[in-house]
Backbone as a chain_set.jsonl record, in Angstrom:
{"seq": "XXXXXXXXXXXXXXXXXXXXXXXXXXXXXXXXXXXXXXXXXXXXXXXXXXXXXXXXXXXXXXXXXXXXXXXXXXXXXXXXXXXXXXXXXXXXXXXXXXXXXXXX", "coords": {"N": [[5.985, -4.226, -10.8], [7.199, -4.198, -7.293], [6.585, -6.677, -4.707], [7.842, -5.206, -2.574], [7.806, -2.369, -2.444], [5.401, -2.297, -3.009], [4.259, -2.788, -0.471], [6.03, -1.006, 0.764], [4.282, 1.388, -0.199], [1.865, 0.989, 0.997], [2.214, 1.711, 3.598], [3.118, 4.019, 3.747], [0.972, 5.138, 2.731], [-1.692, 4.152, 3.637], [-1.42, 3.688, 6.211], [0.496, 5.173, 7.842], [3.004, 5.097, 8.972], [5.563, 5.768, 7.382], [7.638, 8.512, 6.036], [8.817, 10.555, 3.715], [11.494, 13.057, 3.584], [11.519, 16.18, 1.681], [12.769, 16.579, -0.655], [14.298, 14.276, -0.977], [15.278, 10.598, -1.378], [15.336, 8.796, 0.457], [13.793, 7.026, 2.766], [11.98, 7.636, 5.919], [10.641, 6.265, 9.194], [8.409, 7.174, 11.225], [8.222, 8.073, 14.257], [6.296, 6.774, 16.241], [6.35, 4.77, 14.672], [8.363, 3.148, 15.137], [8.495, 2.685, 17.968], [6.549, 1.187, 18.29], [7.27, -1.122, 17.541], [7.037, -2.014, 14.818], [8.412, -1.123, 12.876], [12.594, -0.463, 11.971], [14.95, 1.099, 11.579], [17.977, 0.967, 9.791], [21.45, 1.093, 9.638], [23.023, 2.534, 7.071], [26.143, 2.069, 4.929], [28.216, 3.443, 1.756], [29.615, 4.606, -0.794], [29.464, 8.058, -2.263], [30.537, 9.397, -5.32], [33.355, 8.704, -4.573], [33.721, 9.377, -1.606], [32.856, 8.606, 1.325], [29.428, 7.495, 2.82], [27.093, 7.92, 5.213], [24.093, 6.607, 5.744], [20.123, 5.77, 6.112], [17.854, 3.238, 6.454], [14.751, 1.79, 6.095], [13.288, -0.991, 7.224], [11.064, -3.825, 7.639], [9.9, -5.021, 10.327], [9.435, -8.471, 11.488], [7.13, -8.006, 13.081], [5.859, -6.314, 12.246], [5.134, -7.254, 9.493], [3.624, -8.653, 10.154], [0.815, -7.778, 11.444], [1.022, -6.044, 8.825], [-0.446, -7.845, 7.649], [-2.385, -8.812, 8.785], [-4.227, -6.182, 8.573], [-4.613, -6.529, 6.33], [-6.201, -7.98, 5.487], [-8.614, -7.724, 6.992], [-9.363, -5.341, 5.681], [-10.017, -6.838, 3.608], [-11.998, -8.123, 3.892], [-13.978, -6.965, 4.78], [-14.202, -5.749, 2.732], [-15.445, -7.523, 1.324], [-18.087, -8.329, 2.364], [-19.384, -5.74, 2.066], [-19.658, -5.928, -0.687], [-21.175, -8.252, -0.778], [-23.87, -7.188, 0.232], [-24.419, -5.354, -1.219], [-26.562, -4.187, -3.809], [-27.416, -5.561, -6.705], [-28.03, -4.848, -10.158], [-29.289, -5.208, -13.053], [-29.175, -4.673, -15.915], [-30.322, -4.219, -19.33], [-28.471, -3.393, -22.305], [-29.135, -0.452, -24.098], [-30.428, -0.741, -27.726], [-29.674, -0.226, -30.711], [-30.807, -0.154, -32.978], [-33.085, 0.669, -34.955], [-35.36, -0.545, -35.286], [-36.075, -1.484, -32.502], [-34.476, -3.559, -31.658], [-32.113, -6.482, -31.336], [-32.635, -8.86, -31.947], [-35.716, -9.311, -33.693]], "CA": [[5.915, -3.613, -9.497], [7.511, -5.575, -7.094], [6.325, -6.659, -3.197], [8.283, -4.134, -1.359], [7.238, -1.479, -3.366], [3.635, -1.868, -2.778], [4.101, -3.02, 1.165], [5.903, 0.226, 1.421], [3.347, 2.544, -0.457], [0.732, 1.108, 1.939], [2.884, 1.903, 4.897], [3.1, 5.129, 3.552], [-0.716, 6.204, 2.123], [-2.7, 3.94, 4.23], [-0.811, 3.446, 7.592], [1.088, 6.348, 8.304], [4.226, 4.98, 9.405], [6.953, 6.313, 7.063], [7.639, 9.55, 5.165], [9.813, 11.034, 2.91], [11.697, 14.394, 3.485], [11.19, 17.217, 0.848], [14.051, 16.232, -2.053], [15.044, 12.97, -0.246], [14.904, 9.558, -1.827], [15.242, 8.074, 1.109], [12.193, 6.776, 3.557], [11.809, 7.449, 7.546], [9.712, 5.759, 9.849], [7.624, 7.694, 11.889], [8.597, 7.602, 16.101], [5.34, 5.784, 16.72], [6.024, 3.209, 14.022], [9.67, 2.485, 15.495], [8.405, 2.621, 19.314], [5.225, -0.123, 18.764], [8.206, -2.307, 16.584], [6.828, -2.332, 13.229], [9.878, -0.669, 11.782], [13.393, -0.057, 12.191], [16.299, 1.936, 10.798], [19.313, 0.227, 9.786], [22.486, 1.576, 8.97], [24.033, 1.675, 5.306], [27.191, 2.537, 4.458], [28.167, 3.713, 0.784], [30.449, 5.549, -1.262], [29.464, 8.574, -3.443], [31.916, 10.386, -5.715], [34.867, 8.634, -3.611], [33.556, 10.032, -0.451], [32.101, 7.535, 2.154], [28.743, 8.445, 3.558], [26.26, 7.073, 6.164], [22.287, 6.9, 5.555], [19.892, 4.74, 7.036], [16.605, 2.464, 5.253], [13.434, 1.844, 7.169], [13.507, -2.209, 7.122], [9.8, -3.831, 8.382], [10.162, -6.263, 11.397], [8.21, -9.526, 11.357], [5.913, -7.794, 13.955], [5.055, -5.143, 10.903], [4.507, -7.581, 8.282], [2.155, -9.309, 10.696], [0.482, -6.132, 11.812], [0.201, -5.587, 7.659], [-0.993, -8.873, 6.761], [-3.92, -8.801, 9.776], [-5.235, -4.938, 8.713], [-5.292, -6.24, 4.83], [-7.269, -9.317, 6.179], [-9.717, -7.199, 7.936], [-9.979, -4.622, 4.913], [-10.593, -7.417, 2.398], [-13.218, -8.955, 4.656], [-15.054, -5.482, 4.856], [-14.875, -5.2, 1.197], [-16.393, -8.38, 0.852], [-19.478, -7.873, 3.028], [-19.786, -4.496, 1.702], [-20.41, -6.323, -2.158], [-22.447, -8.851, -1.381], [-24.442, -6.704, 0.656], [-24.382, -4.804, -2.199], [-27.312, -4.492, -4.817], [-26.978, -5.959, -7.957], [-29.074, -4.655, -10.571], [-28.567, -5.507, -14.328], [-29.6, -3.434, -17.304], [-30.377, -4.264, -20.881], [-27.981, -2.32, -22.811], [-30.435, 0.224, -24.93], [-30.387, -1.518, -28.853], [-29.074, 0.987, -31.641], [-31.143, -0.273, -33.925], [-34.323, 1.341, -35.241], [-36.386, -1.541, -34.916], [-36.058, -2.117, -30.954], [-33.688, -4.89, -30.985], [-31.293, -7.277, -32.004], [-33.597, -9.972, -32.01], [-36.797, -9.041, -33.035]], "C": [[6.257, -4.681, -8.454], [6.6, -5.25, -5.486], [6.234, -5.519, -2.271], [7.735, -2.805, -1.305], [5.316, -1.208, -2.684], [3.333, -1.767, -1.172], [4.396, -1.368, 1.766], [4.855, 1.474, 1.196], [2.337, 2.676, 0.626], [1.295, 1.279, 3.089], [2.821, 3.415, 4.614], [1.46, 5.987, 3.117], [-1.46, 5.423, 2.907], [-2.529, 3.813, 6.095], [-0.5, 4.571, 8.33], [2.502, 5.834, 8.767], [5.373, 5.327, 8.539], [6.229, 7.412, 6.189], [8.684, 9.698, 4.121], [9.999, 12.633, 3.235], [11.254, 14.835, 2.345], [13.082, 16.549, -0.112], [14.979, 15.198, -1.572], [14.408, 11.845, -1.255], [14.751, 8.348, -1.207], [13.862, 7.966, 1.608], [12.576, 6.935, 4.771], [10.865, 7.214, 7.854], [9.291, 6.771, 10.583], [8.281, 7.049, 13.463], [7.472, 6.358, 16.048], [5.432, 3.953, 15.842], [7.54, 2.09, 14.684], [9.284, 2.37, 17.405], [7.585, 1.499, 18.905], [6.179, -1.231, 18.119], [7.851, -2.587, 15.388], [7.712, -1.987, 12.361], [10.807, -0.183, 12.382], [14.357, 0.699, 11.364], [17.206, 0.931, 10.741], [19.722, 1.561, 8.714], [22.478, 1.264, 7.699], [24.949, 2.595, 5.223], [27.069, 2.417, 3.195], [28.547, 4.86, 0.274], [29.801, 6.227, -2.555], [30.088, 9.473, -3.572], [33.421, 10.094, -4.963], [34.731, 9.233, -2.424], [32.356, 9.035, 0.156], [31.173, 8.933, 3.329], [27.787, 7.451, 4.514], [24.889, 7.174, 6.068], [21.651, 5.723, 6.468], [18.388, 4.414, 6.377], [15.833, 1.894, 6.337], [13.612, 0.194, 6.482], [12.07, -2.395, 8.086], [10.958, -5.175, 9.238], [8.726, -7.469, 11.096], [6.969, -8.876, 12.277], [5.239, -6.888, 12.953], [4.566, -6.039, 10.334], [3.557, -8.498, 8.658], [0.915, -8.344, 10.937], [-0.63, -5.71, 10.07], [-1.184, -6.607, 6.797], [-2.812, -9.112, 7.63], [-4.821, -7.501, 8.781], [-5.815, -5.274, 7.039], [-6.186, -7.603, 4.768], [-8.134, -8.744, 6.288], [-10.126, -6.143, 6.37], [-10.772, -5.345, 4.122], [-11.974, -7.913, 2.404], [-14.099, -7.914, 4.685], [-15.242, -5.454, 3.622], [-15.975, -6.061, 0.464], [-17.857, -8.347, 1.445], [-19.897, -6.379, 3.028], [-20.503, -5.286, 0.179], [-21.15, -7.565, -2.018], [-23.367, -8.691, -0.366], [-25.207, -5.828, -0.384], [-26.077, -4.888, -3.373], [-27.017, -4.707, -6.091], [-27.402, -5.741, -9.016], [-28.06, -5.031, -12.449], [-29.409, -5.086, -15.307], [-29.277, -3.733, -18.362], [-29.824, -3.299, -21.704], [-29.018, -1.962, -24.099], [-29.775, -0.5, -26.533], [-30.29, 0.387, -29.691], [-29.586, 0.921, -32.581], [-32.167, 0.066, -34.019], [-35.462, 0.71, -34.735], [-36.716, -2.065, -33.447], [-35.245, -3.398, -30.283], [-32.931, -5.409, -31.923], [-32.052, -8.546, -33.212], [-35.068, -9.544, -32.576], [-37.801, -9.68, -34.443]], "O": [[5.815, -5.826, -8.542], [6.123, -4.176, -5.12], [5.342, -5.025, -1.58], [7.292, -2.243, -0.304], [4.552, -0.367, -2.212], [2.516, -1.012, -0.645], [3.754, -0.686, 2.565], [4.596, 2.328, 2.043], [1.932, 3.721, 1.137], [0.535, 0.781, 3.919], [2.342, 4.044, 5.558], [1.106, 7.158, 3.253], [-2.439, 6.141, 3.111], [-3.416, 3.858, 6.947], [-1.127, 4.92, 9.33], [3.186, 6.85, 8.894], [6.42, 5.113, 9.15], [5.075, 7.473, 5.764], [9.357, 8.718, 3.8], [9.049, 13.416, 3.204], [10.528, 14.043, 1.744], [14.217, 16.258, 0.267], [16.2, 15.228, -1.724], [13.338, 12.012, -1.84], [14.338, 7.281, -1.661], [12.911, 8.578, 1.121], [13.654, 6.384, 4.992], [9.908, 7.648, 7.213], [10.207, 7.593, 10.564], [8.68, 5.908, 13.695], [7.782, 5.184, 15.843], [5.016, 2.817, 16.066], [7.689, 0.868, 14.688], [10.182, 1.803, 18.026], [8.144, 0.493, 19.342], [5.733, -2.373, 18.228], [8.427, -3.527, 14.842], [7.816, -2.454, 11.226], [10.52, 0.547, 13.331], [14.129, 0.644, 10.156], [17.231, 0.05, 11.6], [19.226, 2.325, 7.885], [22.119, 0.211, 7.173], [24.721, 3.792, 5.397], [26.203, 1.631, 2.811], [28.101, 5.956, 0.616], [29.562, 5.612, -3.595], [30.391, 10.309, -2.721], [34.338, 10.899, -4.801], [35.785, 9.744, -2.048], [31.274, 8.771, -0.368], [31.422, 9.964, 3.954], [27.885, 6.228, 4.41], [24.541, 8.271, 6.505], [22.245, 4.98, 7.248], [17.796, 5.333, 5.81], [16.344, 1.567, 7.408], [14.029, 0.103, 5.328], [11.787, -1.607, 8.988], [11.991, -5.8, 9.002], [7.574, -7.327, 10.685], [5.842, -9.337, 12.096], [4.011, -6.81, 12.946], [3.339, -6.006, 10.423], [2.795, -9.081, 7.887], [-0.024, -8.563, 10.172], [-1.804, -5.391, 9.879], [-2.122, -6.424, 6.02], [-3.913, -9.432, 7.182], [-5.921, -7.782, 8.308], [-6.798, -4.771, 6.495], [-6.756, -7.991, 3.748], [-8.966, -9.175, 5.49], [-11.289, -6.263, 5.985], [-11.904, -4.982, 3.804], [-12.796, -8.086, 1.505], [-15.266, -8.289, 4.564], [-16.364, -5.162, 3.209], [-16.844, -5.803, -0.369], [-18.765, -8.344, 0.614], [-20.644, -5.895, 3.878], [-21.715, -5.22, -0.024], [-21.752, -8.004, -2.998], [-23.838, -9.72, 0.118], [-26.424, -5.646, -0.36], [-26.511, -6.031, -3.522], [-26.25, -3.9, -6.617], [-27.28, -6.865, -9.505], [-26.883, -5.067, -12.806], [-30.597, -5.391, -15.196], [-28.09, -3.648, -18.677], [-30.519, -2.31, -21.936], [-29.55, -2.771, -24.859], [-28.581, -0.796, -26.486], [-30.64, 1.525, -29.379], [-29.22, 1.728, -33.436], [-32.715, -0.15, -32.938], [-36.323, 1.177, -33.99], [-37.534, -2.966, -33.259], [-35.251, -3.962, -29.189], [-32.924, -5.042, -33.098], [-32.036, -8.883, -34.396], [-35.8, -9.394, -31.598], [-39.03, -9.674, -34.378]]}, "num_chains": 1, "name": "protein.A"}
């Protein structure tokens, strides 16, 4: 799984800034994510079947991948003072043996 891959999923399931049409393989940014500068469109040119066509690929700006790298800062830091806030409790797995134990 590479980088981009995952940067974009979380742009997509935790952010909100891009979508996907209905039977598209492409990605679009969201207005709001291309107005605050976290993402742009770029052109691509590219020929299919001998017929030149025009599309366009959601590309992050350094102000995004700062943007991403702050909010997964701030999550990680919540997750961590969520677990060792956390209770810890630890449990003798029950013994299978007739006698009450491993040891006994």
């Amino acid at each position: 799984m590479s980088l981009n891959y995952v940067i974009t999923h979380l742009c997509y399931i935790l952010f909100g800034w891009m979508f996907k049409n209905k039977g598209s393989t492409d990605w679009s940014a969201y207005q709001r994510a291309l107005d605050t500068g976290y993402l742009v469109h770029a052109t691509k040119y590219f020929k299919s079947r001998g017929r030149k066509k025009v599309g366009f690929s959601v590309r992050f700006t350094p102000k995004g991948l700062t943007k991403i790298s702050q909010m997964l800062a701030d999550h990680s830091e919540e997750m961590a003072g969520r677990v060792s806030h956390a209770k810890i409790t630890h449990k003798r797995p029950r013994s299978r043996h007739a006698s009450g134990g491993l040891f006994h």
